[in-house]
BARO-958328 format. One record per atom (N, C-alpha, C): residue number from 1; residue in one letter; atom name; x, y negated, z negated. Coordinates in Angstrom, 1 decimal, decimal comma, padded with zeros to 4 digits. Atoms other than C-alpha are relative to their C-alpha. Layout:
N
<NUM; "A"; "CA"; <X; Y; Z>>,
...
***
This chain:
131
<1; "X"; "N"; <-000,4; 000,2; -001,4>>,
<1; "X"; "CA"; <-033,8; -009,2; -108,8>>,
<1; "X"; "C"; <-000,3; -001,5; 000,4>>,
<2; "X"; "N"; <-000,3; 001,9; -000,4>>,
<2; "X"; "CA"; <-033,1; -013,1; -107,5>>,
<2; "X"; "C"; <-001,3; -000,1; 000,8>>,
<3; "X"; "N"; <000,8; 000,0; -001,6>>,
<3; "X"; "CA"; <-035,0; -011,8; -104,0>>,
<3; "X"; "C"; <-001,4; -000,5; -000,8>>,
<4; "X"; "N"; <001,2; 000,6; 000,2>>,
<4; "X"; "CA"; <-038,1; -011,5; -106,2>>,
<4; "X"; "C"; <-000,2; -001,1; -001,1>>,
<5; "X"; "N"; <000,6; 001,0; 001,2>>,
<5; "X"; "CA"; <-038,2; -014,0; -108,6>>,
<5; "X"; "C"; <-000,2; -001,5; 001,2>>,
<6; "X"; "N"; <000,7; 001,4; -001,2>>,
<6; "X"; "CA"; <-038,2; -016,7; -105,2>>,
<6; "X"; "C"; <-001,1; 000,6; 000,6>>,
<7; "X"; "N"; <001,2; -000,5; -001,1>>,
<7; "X"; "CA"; <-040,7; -014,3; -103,5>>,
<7; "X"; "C"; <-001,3; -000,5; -000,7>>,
<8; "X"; "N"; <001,3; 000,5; 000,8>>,
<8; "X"; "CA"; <-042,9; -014,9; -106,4>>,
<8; "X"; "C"; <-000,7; -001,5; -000,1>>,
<9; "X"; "N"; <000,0; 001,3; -000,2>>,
<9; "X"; "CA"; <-042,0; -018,1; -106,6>>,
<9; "X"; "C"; <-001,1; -000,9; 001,0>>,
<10; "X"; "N"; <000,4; 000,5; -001,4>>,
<10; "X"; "CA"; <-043,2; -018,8; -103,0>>,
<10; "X"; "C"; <-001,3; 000,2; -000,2>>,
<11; "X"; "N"; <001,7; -000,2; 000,2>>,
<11; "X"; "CA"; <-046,5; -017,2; -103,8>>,
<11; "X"; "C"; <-000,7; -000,5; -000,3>>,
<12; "X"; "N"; <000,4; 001,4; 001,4>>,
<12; "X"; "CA"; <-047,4; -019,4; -106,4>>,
<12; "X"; "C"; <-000,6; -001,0; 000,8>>,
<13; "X"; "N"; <000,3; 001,1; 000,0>>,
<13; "X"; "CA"; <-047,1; -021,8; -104,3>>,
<13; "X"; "C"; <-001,1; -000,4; 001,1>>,
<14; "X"; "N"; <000,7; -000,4; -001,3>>,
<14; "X"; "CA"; <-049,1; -020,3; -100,9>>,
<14; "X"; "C"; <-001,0; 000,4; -001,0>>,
<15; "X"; "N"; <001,4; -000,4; 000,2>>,
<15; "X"; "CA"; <-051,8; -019,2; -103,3>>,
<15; "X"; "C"; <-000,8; -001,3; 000,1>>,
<16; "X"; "N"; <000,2; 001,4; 000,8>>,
<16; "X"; "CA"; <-052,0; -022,9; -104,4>>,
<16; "X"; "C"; <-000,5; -000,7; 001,8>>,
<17; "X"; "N"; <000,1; 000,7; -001,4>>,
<17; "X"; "CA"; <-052,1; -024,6; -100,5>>,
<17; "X"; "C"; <-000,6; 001,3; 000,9>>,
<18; "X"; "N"; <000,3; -000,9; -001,2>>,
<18; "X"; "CA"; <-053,1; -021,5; -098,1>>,
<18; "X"; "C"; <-001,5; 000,1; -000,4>>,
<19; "X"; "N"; <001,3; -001,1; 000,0>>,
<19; "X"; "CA"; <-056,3; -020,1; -097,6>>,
<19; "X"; "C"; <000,0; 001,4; -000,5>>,
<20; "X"; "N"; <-000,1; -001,0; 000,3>>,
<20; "X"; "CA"; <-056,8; -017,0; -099,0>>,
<20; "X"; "C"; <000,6; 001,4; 000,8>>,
<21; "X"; "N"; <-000,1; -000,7; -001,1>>,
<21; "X"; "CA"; <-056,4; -014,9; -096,0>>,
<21; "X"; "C"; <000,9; -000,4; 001,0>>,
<22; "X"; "N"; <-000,6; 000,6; -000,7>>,
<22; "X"; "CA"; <-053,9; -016,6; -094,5>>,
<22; "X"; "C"; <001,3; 001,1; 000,4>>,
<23; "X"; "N"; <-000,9; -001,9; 000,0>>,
<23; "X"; "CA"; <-051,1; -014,0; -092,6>>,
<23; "X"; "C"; <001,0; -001,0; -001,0>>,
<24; "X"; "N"; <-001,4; 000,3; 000,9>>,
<24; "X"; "CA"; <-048,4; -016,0; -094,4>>,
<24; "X"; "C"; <000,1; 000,2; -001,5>>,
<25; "X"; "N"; <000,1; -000,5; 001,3>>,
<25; "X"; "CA"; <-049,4; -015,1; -097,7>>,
<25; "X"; "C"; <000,6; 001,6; 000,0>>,
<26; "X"; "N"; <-000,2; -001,5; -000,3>>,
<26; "X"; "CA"; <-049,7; -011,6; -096,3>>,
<26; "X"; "C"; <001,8; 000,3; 000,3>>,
<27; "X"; "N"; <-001,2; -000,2; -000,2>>,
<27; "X"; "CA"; <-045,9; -011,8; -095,3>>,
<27; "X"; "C"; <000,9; -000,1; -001,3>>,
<28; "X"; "N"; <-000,2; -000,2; 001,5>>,
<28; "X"; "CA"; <-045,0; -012,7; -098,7>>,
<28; "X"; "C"; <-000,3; 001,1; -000,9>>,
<29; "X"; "N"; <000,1; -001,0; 000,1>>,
<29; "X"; "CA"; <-046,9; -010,2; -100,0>>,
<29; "X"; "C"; <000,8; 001,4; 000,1>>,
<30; "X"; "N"; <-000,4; -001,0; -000,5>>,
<30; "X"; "CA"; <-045,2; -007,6; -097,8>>,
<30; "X"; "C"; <001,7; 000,1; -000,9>>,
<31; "X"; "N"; <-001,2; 000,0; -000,1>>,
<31; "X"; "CA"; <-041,6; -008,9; -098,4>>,
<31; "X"; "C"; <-000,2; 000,3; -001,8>>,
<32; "X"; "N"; <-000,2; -000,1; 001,3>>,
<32; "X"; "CA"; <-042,2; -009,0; -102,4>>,
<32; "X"; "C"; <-000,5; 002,1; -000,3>>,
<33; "X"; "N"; <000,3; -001,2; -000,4>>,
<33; "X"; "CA"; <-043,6; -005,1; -101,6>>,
<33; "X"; "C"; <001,6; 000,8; 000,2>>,
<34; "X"; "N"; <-000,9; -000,5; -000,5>>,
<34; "X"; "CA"; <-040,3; -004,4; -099,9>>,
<34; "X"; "C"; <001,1; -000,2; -001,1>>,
<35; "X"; "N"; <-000,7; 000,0; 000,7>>,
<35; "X"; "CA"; <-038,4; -005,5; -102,7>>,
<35; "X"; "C"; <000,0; 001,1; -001,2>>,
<36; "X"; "N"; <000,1; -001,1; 000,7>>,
<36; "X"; "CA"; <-040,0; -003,4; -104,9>>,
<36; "X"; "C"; <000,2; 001,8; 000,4>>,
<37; "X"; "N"; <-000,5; -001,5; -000,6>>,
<37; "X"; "CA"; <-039,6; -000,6; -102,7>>,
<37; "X"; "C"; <001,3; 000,3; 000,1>>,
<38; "X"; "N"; <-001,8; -000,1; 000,2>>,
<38; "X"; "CA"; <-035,8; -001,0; -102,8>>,
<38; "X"; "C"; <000,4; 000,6; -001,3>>,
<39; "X"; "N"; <-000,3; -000,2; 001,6>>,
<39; "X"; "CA"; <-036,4; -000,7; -106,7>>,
<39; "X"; "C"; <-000,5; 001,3; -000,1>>,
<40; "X"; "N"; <000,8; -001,3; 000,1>>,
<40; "X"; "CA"; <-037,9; 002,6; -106,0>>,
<40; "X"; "C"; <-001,5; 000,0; -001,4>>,
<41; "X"; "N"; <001,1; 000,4; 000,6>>,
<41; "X"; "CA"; <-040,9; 000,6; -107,8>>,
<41; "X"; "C"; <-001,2; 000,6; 001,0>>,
<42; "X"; "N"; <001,0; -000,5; -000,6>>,
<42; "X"; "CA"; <-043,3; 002,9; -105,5>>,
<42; "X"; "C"; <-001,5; -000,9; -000,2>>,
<43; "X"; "N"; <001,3; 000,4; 000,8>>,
<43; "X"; "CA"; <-046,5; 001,7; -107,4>>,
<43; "X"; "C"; <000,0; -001,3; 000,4>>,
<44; "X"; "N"; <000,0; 001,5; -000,4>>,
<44; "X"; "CA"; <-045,6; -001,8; -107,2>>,
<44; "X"; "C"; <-000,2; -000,3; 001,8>>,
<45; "X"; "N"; <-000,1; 000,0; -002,1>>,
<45; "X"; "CA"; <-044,3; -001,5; -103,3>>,
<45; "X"; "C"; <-001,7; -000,1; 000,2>>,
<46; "X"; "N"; <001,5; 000,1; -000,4>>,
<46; "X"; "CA"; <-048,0; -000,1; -103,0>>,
<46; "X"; "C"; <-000,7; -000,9; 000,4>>,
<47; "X"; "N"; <000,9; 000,9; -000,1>>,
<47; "X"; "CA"; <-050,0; -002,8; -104,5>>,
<47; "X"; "C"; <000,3; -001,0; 000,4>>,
<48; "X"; "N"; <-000,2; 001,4; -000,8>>,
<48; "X"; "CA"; <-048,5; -005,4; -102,7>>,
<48; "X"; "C"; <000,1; -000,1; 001,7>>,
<49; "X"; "N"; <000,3; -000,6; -001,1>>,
<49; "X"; "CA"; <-048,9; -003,6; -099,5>>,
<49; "X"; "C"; <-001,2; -000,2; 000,6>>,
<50; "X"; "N"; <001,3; -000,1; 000,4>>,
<50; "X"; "CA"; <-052,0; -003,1; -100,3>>,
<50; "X"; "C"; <-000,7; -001,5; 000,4>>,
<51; "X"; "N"; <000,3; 001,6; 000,0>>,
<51; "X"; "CA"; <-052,9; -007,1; -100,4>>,
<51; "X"; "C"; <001,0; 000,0; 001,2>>,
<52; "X"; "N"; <-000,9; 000,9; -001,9>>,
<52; "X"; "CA"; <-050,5; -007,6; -097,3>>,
<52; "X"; "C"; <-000,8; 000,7; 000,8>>,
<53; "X"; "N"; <000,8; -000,3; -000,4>>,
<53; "X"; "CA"; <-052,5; -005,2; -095,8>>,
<53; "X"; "C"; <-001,7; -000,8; 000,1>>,
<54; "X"; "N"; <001,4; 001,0; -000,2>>,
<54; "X"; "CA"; <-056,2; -006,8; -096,6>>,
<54; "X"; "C"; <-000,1; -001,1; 000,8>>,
<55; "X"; "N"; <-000,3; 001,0; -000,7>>,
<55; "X"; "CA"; <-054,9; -009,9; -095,1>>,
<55; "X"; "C"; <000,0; 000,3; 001,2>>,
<56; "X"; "N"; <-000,3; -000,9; -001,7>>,
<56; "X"; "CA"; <-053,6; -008,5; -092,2>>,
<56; "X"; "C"; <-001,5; 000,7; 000,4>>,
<57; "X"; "N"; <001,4; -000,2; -000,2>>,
<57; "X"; "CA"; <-056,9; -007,1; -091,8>>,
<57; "X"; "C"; <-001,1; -000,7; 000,6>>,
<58; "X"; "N"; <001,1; 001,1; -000,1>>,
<58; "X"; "CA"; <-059,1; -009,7; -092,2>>,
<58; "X"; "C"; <000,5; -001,2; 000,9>>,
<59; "X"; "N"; <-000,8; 001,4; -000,5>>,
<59; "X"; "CA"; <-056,5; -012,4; -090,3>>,
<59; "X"; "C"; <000,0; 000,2; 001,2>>,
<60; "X"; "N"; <-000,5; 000,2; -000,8>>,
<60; "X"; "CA"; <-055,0; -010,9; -087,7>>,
<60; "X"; "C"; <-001,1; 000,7; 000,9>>,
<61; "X"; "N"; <000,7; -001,6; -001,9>>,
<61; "X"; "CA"; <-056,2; -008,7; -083,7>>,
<61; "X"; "C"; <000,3; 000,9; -000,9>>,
<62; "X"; "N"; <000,0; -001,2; 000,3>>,
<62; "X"; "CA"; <-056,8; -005,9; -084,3>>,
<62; "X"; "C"; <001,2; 000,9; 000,9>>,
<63; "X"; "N"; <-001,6; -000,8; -001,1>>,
<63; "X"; "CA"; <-053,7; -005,1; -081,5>>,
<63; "X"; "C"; <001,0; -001,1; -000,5>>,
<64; "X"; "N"; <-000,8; 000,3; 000,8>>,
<64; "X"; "CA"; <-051,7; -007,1; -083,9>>,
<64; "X"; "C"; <001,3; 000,6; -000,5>>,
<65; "X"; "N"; <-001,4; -001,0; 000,3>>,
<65; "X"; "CA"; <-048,0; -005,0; -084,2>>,
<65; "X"; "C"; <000,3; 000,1; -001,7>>,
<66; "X"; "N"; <-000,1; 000,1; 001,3>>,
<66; "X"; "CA"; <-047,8; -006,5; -087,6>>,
<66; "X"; "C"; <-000,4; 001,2; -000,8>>,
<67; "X"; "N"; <000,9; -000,8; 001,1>>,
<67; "X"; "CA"; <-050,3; -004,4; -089,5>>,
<67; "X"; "C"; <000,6; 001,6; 000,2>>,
<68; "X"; "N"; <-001,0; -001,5; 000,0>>,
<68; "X"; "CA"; <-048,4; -000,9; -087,9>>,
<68; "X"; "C"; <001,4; -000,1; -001,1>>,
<69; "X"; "N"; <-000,9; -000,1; 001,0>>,
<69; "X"; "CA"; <-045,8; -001,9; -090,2>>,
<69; "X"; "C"; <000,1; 000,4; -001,3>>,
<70; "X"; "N"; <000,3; 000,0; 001,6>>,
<70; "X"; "CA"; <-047,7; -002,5; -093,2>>,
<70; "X"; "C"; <-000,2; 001,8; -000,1>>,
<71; "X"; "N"; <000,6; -001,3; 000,1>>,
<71; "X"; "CA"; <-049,6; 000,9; -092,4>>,
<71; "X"; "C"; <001,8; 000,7; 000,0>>,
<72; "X"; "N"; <-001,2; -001,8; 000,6>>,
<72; "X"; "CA"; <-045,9; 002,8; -092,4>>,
<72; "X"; "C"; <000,7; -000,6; -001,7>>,
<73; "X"; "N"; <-000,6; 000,3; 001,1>>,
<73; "X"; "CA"; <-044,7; 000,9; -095,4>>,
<73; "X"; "C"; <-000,6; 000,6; -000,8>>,
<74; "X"; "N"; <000,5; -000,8; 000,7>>,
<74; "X"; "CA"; <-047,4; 002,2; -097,2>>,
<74; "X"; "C"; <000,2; 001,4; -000,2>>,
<75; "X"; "N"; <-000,4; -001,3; -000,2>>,
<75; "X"; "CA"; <-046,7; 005,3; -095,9>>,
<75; "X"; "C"; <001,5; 000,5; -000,7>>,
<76; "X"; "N"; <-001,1; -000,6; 000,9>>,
<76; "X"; "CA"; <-043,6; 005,6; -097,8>>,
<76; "X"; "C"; <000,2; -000,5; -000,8>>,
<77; "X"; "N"; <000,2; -000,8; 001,6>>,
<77; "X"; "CA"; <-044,6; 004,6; -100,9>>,
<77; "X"; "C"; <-000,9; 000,5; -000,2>>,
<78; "X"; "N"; <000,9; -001,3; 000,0>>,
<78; "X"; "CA"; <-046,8; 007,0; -100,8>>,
<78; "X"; "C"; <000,8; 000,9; -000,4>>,
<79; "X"; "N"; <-000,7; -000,9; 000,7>>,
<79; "X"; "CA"; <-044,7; 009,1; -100,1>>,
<79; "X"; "C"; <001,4; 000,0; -001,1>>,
<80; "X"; "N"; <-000,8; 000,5; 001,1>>,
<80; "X"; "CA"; <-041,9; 007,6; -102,7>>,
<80; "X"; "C"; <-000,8; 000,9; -001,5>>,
<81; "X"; "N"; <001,0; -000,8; 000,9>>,
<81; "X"; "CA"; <-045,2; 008,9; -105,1>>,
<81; "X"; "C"; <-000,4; 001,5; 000,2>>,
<82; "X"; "N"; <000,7; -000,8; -000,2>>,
<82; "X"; "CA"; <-045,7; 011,9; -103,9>>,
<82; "X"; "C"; <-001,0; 000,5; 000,3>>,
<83; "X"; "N"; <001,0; -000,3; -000,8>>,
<83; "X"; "CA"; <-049,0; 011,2; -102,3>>,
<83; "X"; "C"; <000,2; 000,5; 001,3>>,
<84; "X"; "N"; <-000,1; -000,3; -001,3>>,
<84; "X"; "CA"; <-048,5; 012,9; -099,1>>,
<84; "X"; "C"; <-001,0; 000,2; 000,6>>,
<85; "X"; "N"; <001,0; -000,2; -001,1>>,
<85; "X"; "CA"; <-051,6; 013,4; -097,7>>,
<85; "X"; "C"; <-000,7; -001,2; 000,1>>,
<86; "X"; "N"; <000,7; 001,4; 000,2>>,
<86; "X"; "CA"; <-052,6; 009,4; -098,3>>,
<86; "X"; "C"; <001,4; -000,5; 001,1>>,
<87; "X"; "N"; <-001,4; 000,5; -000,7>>,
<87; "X"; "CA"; <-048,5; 008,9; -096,6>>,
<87; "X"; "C"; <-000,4; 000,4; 001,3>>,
<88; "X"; "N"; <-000,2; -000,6; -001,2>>,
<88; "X"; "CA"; <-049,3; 010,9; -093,6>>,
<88; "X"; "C"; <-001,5; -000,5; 000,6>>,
<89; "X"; "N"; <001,3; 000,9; -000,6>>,
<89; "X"; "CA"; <-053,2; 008,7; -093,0>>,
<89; "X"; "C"; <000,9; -001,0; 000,1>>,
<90; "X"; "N"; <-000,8; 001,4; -000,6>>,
<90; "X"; "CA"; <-051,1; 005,9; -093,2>>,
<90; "X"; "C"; <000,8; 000,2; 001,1>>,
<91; "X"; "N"; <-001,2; 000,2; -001,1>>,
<91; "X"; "CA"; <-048,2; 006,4; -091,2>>,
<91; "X"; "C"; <-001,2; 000,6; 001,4>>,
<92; "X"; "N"; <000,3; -000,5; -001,3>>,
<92; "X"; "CA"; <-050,5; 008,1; -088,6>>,
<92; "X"; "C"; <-000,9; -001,5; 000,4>>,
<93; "X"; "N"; <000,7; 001,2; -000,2>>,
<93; "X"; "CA"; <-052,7; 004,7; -088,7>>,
<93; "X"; "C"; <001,4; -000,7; 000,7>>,
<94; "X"; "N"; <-001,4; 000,7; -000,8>>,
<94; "X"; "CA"; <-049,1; 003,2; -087,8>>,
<94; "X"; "C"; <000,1; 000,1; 001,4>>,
<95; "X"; "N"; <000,2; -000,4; -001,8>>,
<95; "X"; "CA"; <-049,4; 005,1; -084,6>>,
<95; "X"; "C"; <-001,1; -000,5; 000,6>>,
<96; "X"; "N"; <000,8; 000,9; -000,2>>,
<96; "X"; "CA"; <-052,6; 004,1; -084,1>>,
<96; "X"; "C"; <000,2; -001,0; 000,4>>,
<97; "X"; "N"; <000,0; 001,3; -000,1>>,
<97; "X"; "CA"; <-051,9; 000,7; -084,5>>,
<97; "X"; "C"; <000,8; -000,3; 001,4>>,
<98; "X"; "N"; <-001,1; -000,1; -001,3>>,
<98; "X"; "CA"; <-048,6; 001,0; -082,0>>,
<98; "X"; "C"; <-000,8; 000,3; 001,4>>,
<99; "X"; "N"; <000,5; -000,4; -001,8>>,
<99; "X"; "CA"; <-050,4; 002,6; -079,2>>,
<99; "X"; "C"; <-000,8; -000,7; 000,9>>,
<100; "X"; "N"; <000,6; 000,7; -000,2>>,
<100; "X"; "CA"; <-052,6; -000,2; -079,0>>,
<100; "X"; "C"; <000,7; -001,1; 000,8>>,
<101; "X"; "N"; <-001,4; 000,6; -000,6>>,
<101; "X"; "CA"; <-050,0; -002,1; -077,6>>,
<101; "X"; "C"; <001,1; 000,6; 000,4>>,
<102; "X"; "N"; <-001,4; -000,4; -000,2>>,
<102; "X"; "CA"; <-046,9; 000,0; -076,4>>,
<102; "X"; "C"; <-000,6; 001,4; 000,3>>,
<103; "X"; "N"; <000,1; -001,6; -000,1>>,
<103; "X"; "CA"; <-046,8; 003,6; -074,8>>,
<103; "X"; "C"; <000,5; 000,5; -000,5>>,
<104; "X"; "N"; <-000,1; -001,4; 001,0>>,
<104; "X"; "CA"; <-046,9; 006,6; -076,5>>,
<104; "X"; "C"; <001,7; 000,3; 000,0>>,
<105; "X"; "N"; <-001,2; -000,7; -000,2>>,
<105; "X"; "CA"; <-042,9; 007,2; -075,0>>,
<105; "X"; "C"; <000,8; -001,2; -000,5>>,
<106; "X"; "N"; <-001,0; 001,1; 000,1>>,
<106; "X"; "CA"; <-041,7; 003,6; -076,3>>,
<106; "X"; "C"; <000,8; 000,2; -001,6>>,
<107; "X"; "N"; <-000,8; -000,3; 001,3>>,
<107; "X"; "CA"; <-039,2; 003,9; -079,0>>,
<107; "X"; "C"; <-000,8; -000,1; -001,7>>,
<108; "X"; "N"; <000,6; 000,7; 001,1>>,
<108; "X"; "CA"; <-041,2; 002,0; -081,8>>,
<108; "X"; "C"; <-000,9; 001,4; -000,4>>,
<109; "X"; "N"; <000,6; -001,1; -000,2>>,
<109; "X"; "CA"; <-043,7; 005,2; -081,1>>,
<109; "X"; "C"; <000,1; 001,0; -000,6>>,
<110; "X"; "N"; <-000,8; -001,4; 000,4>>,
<110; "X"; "CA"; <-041,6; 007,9; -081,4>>,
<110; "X"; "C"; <000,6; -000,2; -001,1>>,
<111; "X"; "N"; <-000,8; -000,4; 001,4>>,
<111; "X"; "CA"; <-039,8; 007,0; -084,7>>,
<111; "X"; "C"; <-001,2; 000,6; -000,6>>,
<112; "X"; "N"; <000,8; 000,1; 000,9>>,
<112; "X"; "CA"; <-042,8; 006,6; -086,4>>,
<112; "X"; "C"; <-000,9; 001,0; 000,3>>,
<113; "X"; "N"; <000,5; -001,8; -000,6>>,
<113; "X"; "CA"; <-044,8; 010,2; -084,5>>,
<113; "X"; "C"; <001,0; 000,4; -000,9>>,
<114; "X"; "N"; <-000,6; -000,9; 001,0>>,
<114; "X"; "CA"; <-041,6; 011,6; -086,2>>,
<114; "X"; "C"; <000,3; -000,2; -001,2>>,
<115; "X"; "N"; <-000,4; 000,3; 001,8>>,
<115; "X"; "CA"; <-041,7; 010,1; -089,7>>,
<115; "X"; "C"; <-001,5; 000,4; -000,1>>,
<116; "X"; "N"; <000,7; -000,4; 000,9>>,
<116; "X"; "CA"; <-045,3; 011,2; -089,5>>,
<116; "X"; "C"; <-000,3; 001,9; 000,4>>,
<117; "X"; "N"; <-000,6; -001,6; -000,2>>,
<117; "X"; "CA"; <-044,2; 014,9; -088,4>>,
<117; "X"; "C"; <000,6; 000,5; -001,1>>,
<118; "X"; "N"; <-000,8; -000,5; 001,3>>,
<118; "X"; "CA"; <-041,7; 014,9; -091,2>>,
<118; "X"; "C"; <-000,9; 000,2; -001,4>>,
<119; "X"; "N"; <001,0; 000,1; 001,2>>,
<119; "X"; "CA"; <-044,5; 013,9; -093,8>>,
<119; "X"; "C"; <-000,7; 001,3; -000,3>>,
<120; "X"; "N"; <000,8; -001,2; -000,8>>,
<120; "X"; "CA"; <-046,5; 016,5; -092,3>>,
<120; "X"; "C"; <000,7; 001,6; -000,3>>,
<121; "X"; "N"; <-000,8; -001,0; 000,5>>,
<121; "X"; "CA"; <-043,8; 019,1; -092,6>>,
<121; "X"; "C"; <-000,1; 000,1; -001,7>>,
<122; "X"; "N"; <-000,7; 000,0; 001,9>>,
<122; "X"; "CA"; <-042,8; 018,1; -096,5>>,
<122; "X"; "C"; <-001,2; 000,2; -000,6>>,
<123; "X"; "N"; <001,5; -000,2; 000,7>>,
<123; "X"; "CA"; <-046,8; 018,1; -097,0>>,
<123; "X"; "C"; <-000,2; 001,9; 000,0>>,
<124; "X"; "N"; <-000,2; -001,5; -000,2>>,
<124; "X"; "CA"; <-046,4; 021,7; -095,5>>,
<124; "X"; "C"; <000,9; 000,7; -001,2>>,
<125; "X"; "N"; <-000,8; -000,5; 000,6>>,
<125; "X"; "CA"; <-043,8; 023,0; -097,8>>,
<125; "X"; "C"; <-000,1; -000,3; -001,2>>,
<126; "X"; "N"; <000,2; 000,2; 002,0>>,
<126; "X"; "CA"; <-045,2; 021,3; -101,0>>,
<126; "X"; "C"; <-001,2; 001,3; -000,1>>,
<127; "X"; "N"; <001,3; -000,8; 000,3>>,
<127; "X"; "CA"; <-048,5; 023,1; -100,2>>,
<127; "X"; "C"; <000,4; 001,8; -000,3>>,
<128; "X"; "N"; <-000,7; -000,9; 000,0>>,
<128; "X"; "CA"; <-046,3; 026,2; -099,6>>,
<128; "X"; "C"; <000,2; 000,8; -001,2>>,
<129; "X"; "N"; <-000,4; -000,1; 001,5>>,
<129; "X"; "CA"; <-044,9; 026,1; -102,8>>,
<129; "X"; "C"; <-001,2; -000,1; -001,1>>,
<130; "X"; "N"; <001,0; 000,3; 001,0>>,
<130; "X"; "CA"; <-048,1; 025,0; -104,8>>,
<130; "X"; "C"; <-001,3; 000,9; 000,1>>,
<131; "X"; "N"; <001,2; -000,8; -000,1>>,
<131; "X"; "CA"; <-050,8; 027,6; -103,7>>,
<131; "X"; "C"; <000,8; 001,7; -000,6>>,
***
């Protein structure tokens, strides 16, 4: 894929100049994450989540909007993996994050309450089937 062979690229060169912790690494990170999540590279998406996350972490507020993102991105590769009960901590951290900033009734809210309902459900119905 072209996307990541510049995303990489770019990394390269923000490892090389940035500070370690810098959010713009972290956005790199994210976007080279998202690419792989397009590839239904779950695993990959993850670990580069994962590291956008830490940054995000250590960089940003903690009422930062940013880091709700990473937390649902995670959340579906997760669930992409079939971790559902690691998808539905994340994405509920998503909420978390959101509420910190934005009421409970604002759109951003509510998708993401019902993507971590649906999780929630499909976690239901695997368990269903597996006991």
């Amino acid at each position: 894929d072209e996307a990541l062979v510049h995303f990489k690229r770019a990394l390269q060169i923000e490892v090389q100049t940035l500070p370690k912790n810098h959010p713009e690494l972290a956005g790199t990170y994210h976007r080279i994450g998202g690419v792989y999540f397009r590839q239904n590279n779950y695993e990959k998406a993850l670990e580069y989540y994962d590291k956008t996350l830490e940054i995000e972490l250590a960089a940003l507020p903690d009422r930062h909007p940013t880091v709700a993102v990473t937390y649902h991105n995670r959340g579906t590769a997760l669930e992409g993996l079939g971790r559902l009960e690691e998808a539905v901590e994340s994405a509920e951290k998503a909420v978390e994050r959101l509420l910190k900033t934005l009421p409970k009734d604002h759109t951003q809210v509510r998708m993401n309450q019902a993507y971590v309902d649906r999780l929630k459900q499909k976690l239901w119905v695997k368990q269903l089937f597996t006991t």
